[in-house]
Backbone as ProteinMPNN parsed JSONL, in Angstrom:
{"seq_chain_A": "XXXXXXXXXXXXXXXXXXXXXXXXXXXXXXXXXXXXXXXXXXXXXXXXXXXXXXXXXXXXXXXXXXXXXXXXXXXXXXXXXXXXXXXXXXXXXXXXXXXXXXXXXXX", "coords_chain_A": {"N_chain_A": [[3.423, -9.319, 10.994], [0.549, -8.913, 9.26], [-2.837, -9.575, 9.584], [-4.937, -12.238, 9.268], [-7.79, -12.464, 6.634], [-11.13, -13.429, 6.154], [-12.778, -12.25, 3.829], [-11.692, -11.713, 0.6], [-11.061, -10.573, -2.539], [-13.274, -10.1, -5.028], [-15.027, -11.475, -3.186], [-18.934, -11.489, -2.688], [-20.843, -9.453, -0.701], [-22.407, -8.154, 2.331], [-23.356, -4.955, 3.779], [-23.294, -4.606, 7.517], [-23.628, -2.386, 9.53], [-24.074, 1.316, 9.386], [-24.045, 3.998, 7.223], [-24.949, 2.728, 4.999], [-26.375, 0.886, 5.451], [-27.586, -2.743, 4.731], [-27.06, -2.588, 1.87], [-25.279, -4.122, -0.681], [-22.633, -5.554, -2.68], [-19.673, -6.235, -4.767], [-16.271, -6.738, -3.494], [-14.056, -4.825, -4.107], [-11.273, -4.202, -3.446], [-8.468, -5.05, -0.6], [-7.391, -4.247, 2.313], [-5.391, -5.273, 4.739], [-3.607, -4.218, 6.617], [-4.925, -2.454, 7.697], [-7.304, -2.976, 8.214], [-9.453, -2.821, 6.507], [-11.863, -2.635, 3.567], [-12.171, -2.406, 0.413], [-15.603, -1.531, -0.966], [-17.848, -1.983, -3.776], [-20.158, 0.624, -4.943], [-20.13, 1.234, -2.281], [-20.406, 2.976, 0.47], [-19.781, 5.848, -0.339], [-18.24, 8.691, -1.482], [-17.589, 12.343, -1.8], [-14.969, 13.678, -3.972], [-12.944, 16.401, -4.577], [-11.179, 17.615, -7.295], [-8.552, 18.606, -8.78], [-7.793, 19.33, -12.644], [-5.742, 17.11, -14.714], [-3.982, 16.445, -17.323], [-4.196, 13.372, -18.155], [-6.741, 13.122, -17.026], [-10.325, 14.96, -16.883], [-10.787, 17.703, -14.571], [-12.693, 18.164, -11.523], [-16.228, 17.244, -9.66], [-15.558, 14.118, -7.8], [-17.249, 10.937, -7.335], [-16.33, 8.629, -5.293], [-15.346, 4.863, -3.981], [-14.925, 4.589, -0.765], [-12.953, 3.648, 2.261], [-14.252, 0.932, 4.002], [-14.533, -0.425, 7.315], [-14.01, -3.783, 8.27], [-15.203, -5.08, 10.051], [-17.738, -4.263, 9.689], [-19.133, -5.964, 7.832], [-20.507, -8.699, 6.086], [-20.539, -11.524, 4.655], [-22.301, -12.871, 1.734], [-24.523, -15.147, 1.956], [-24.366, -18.082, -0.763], [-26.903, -19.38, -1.816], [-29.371, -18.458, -0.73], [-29.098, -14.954, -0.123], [-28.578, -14.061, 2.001], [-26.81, -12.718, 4.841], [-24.35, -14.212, 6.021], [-22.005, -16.434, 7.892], [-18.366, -17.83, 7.595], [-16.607, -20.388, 7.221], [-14.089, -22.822, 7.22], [-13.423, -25.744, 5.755], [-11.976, -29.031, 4.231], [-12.438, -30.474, 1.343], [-13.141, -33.659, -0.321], [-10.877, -34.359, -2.503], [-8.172, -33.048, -1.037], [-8.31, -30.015, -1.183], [-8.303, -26.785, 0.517], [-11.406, -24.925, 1.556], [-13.584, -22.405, 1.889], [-16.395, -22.191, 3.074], [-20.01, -21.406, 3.084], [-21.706, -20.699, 6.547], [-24.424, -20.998, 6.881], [-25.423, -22.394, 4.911], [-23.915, -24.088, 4.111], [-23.16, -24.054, 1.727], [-20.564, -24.19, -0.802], [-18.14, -21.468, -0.95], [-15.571, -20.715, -2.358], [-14.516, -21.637, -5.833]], "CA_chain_A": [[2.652, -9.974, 9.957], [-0.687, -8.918, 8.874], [-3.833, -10.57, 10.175], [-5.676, -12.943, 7.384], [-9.152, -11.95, 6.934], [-12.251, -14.451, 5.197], [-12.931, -11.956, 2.87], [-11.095, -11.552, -0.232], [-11.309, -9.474, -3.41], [-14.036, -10.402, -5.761], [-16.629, -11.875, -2.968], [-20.172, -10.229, -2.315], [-21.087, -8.98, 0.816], [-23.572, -7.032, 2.184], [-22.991, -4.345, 4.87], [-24.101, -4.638, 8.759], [-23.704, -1.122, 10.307], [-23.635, 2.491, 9.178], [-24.752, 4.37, 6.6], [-24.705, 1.631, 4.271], [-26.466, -0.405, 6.027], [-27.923, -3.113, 4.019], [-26.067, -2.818, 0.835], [-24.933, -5.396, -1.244], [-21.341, -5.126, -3.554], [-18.087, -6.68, -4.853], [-15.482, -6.586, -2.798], [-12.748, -4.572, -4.794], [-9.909, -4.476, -2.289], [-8.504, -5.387, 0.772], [-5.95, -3.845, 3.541], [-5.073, -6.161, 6.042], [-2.819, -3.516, 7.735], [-5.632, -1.617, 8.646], [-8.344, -4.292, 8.363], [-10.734, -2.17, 6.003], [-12.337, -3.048, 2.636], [-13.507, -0.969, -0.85], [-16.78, -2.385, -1.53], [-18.297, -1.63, -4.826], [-21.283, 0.989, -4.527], [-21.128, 1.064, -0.969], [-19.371, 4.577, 1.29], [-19.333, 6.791, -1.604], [-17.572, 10.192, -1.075], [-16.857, 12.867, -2.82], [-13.582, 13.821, -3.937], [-12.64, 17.661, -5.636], [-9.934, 16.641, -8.041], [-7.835, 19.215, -10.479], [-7.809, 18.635, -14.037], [-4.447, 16.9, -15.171], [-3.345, 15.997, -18.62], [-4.943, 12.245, -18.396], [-8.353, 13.443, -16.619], [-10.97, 16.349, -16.298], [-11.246, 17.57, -12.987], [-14.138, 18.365, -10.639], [-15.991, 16.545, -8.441], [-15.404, 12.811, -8.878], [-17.914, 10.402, -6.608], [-15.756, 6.951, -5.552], [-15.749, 4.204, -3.408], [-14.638, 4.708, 0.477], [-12.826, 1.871, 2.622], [-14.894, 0.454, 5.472], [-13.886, -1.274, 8.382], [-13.925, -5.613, 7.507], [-16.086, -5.877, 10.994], [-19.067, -4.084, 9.308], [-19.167, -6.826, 6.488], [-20.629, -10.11, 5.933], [-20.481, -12.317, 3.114], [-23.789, -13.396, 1.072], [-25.119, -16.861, 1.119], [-24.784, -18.029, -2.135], [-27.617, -19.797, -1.934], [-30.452, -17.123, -0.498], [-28.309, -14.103, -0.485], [-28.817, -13.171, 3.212], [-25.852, -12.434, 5.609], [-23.728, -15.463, 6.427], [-20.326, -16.635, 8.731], [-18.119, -18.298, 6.936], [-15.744, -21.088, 7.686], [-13.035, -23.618, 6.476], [-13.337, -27.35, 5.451], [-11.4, -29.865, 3.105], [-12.618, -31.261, 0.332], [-12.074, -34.726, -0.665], [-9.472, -33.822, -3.1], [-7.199, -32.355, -0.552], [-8.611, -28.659, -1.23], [-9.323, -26.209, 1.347], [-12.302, -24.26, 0.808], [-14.725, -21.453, 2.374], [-17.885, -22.261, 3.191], [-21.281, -20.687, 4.121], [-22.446, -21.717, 7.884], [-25.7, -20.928, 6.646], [-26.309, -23.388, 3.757], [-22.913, -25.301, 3.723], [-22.235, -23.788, 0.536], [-18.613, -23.579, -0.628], [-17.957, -20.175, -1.136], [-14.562, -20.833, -3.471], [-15.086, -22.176, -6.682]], "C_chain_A": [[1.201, -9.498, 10.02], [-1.728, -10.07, 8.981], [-4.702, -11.146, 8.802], [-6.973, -12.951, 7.936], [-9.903, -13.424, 5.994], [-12.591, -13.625, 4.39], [-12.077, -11.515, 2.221], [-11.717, -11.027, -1.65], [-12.497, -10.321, -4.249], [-15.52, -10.742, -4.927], [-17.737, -10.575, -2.982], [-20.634, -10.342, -0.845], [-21.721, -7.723, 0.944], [-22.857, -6.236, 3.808], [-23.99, -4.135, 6.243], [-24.544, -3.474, 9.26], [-23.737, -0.416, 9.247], [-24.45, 2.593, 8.057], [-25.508, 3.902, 5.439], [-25.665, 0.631, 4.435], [-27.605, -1.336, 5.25], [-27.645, -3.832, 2.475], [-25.601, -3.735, 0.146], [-23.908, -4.707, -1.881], [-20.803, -6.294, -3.368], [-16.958, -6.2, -4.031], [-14.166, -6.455, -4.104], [-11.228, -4.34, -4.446], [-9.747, -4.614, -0.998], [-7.324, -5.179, 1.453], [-5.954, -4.76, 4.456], [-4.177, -5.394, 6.826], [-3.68, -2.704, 8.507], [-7.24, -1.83, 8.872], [-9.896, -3.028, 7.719], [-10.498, -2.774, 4.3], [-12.744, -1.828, 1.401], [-14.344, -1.829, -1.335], [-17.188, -1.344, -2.77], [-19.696, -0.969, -4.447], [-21.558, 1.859, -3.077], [-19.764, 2.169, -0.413], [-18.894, 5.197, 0.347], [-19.076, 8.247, -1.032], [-17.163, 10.873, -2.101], [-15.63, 13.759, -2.969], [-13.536, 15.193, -4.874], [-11.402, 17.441, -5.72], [-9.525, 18.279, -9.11], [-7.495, 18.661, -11.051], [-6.104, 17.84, -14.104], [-4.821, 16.494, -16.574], [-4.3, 14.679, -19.394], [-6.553, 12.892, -17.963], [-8.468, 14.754, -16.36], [-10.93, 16.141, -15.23], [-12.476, 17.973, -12.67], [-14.425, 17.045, -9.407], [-16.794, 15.119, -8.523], [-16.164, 12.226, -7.056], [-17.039, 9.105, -7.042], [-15.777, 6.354, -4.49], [-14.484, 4.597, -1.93], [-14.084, 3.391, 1.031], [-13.667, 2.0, 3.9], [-14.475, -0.716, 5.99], [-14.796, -2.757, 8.036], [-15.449, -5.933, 8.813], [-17.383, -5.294, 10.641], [-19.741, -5.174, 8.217], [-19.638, -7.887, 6.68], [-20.715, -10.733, 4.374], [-22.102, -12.772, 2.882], [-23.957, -15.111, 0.741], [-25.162, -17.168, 0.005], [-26.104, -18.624, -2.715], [-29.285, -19.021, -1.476], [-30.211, -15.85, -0.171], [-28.605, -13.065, 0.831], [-27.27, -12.898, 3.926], [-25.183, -13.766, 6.22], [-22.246, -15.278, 7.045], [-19.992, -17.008, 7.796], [-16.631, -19.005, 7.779], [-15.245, -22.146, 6.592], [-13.324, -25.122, 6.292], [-12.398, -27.78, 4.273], [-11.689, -30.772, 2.995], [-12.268, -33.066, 0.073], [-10.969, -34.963, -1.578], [-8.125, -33.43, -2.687], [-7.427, -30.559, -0.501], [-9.158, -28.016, 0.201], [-9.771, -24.736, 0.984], [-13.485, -23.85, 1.854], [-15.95, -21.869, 1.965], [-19.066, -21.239, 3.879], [-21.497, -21.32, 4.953], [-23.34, -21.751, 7.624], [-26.487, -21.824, 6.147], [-25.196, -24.213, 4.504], [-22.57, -25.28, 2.386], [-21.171, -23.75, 0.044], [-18.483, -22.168, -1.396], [-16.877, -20.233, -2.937], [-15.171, -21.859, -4.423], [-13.76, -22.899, -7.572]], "O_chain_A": [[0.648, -9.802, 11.077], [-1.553, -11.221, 8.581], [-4.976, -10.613, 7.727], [-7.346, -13.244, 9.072], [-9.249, -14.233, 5.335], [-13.05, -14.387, 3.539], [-11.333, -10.771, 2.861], [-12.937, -11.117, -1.785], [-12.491, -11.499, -3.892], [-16.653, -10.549, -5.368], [-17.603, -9.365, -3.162], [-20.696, -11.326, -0.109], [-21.73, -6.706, 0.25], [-22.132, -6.771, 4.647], [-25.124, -3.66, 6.185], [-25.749, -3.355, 9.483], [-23.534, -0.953, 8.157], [-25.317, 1.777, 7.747], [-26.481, 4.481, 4.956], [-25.783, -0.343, 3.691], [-28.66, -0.726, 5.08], [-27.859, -4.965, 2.044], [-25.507, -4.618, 0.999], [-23.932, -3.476, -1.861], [-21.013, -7.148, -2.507], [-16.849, -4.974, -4.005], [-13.581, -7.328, -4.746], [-10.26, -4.335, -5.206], [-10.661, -4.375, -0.209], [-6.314, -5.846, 1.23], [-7.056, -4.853, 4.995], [-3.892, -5.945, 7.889], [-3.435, -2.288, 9.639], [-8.081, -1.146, 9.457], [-10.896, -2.625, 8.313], [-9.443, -3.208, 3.837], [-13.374, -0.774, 1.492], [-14.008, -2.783, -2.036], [-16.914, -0.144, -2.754], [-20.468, -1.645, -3.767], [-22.449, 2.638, -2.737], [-18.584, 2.159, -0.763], [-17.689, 5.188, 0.096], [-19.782, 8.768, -0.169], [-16.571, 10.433, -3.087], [-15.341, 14.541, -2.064], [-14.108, 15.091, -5.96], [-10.604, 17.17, -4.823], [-10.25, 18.789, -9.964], [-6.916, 17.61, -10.774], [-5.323, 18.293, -13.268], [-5.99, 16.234, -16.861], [-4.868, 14.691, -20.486], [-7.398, 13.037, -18.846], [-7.641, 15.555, -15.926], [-10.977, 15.047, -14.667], [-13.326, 18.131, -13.546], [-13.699, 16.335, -8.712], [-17.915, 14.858, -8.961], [-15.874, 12.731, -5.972], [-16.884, 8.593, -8.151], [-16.24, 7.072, -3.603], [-13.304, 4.84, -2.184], [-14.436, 2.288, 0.613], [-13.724, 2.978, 4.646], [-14.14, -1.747, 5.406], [-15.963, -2.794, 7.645], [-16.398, -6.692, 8.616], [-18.315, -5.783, 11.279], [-20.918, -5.041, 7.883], [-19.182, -8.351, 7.725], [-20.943, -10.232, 3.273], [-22.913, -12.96, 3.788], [-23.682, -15.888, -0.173], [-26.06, -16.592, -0.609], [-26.415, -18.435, -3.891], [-30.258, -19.276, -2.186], [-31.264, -15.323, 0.188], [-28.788, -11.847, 0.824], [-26.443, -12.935, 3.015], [-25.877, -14.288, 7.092], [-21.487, -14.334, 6.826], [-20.74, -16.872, 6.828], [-15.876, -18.459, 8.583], [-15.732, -22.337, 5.478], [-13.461, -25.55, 7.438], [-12.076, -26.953, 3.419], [-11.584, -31.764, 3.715], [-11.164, -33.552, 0.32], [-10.148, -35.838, -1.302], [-7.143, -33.392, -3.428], [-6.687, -29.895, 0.225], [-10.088, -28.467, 0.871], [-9.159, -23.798, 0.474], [-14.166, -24.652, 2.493], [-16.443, -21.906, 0.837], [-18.984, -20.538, 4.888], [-21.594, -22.529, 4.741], [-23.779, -22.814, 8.061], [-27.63, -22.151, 6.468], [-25.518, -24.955, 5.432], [-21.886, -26.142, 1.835], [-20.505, -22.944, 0.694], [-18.851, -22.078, -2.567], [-17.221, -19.958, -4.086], [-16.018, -22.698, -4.119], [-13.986, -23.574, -8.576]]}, "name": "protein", "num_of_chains": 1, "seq": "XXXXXXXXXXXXXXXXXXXXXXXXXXXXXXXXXXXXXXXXXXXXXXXXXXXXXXXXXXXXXXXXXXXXXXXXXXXXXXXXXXXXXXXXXXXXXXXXXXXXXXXXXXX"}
């Protein structure tokens, strides 16, 4: 079974290490088999592509995966680097929070 990560597709998160470092993006996918991320913007590489039918080719700049432990999620509330942990709601909901504020992350 694949390990369950706190980040999931859509949040923002800024990057800790590497070349990156700093960065802000959307989180556009997520491997859990090999515990890396495609952030939006962020480990751009470039790729030499031949033409096909649907697309020109050349050389196409796109997003790289980086490893989940360079990542943190963004406070939603001052948009610095935050943990993030679990609580439930009085509704019965459970729902991601910032440690930072106490924000709830999910909406």
């Amino acid at each position: 079974m694949a390990t369950k990560y706190k980040i999931k597709t859509g949040d923002r998160v800024v990057v800790l290490t590497g070349k990156d470092k700093g960065k802000e993006g959307d989180v556009l996918g997520v491997s859990t088999k090999d515990s890396r991320v495609i952030v939006q913007g962020v480990n751009m590489v470039k790729r030499h592509t031949k033409p096909t039918q649907q697309a020109a080719g050349g050389i196409v700049e796109k997003e790289s995966a980086i490893h989940i432990s360079n990542l943190a999620h963004v406070d939603p509330k001052d948009g610095k680097p935050t943990r993030v942990g679990f609580k439930s709601l009085d509704d019965g909901r459970k729902v991601r929070f910032a440690k930072r504020s106490g924000e709830v992350i999910d909406s």
